[in-house]
N, C-alpha and C positions, 0 to 999 in steps of 0.2 A: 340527163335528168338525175340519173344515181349522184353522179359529180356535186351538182348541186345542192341534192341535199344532205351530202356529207359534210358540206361546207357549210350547211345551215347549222348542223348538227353540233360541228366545232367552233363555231360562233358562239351557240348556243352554252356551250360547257364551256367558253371561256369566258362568257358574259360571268355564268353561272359562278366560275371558280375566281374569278375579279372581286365578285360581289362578294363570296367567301370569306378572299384571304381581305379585303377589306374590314369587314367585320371580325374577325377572327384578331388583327390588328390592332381594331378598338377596345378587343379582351385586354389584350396582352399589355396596351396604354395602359388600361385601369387597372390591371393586375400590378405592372411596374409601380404605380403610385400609390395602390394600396401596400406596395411594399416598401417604398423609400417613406409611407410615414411609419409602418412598423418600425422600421429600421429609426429613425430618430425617434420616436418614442422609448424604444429599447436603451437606446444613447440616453437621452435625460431620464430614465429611472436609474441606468447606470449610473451616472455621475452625478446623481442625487443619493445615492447608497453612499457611493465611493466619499462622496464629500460627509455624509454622516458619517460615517467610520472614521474617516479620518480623524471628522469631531472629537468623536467619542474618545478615538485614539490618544488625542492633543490633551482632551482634557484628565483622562486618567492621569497620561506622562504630567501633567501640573501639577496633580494632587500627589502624587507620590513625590513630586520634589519636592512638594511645601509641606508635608509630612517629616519627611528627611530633614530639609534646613530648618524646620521645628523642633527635630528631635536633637538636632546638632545646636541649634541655640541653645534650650531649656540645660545639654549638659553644659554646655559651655558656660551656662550664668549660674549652676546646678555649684560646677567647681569652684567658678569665681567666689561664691558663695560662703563657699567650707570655707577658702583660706580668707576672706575678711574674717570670719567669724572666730576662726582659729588665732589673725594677728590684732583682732581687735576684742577678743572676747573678755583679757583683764582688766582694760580700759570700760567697756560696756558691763562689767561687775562692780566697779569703780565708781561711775557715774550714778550707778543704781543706788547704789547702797549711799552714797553722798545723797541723793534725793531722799532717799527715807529716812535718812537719818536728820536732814533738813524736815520735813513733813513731820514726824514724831517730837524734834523739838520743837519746833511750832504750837503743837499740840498740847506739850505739855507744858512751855512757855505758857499758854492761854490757862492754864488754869493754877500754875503756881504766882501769875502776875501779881496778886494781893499782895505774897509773902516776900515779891521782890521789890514791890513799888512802898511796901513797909518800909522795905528796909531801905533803898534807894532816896525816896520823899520824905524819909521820916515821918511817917503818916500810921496811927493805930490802923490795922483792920477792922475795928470795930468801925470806924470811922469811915470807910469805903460803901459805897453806895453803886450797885450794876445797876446801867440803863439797857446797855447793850446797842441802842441808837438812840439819834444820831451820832453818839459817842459812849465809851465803855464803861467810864465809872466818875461818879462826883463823889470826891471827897471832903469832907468837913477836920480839917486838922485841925485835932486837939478836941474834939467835942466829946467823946469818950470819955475825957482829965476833967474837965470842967472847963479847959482853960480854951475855949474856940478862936485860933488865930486867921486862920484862912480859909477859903472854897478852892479848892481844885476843880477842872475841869479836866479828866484824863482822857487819852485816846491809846489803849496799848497797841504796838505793833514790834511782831515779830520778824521780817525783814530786813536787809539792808540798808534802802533806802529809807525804810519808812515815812514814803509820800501818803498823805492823806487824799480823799475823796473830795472832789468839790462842798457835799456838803458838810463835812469833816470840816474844807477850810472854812466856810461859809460861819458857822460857829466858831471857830476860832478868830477869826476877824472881828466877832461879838464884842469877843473876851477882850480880847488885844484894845478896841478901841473903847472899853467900859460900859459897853453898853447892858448892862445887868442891875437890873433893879429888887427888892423886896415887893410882894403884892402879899394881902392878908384877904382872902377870898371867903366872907361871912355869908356863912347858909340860911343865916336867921332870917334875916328878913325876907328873903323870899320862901321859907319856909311858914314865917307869919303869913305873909302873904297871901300864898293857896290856899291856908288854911281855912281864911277871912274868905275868899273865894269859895271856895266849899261850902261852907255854911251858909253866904247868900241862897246861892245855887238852891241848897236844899230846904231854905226855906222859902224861896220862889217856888217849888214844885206842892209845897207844903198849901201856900196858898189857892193854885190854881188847880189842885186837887185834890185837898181837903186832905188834914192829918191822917197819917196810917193808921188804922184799928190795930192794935194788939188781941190779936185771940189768949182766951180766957182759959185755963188747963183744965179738962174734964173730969 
């Protein structure tokens, strides 16, 4: 009887310790898995650090080279700089001073032109006449003397080529084909005119509203 129920007994406690380390098992499963995701969890924040720093790393090392090969350009076009300026600097005084000194003739060409187209056309300056457009000057040669030979129609120009303006040519192609006539533009008659108009007028207002009263001085 003892025998037997010794034997129940170790039945019993190995039922007991079956069902244990079973369950004890199932810990250990979910513990292992709770840990292999720690575990890559920890791996992809790592290598999501590691790849920003890296970033970070790559992109300083670029700005500090593009800084550099900036700083290496700038002298390098810095020096190139000096020496144009150094083998071309009497030539670039040269050109200058030709330009102003071209500009200031120019200048003063425009206003001593009367005294050279005198002298040049044979023409009084009294005789010279500025339009300034579409062209510079009409002159009446000889009407100063008494003695009127011709009309000029001038364009000065102080350049080399001196090309004229379409409408420059446009006038001169007037000239060239004769196309210039005398007009005598009389004001009278339409100065009569208005005036005959007026006078209706105010004697129409005269009628339909009876002549004005003059007041009397007190």
């Amino acid at each position: 009887m003892v025998e037997w129920l010794i034997v129940v007994i170790l039945l019993v406690l190995l039922i007991w310790g079956f069902a244990h380390f079973s369950g004890l098992s199932r810990e250990l499963q979910e513990v292992k898995r709770e840990y292999e995701a720690l575990v890559k969890e920890f791996d992809r924040r790592v290598a999501a650090e590691a790849n920003a720093l890296a970033q970070r790393m790559y992109e300083e090392w670029v700005n500090t080279k593009v800084r550099e090969i900036e700083k290496q350009v700038e002298e390098k076009y810095r020096v190139l700089f000096e020496e144009y300026k150094m083998r071309w600097e009497k030539e670039i005084r040269k050109d200058a001073i030709s330009r102003s000194v071209s500009v200031l003739l120019g200048k003063i060409s425009e206003h001593i032109a009367p005294l050279l187209m005198a002298e040049k056309l044979g023409v009084n300056p009294k005789d010279l006449r500025f339009l300034g457009t579409p062209i510079d000057y009409v002159a009446f040669k000889g009407l100063s003397d008494g003695k009127p030979e011709e009309v000029l129609f001038i364009e000065v120009k102080s350049s080399k080529t001196g090309s004229l303006t379409p409408r420059e040519q446009a006038v001169k192609r007037l000239v060239d084909a004769k196309k210039v006539r005398w007009v005598t533009f009389n004001l009278y008659d339409i100065i009569e005119e208005t005036k005959r108009r007026a006078e209706e007028e105010i004697a129409r207002m005269q009628v339909l509203g009876g002549a004005p009263q003059r007041s009397e001085p007190a």
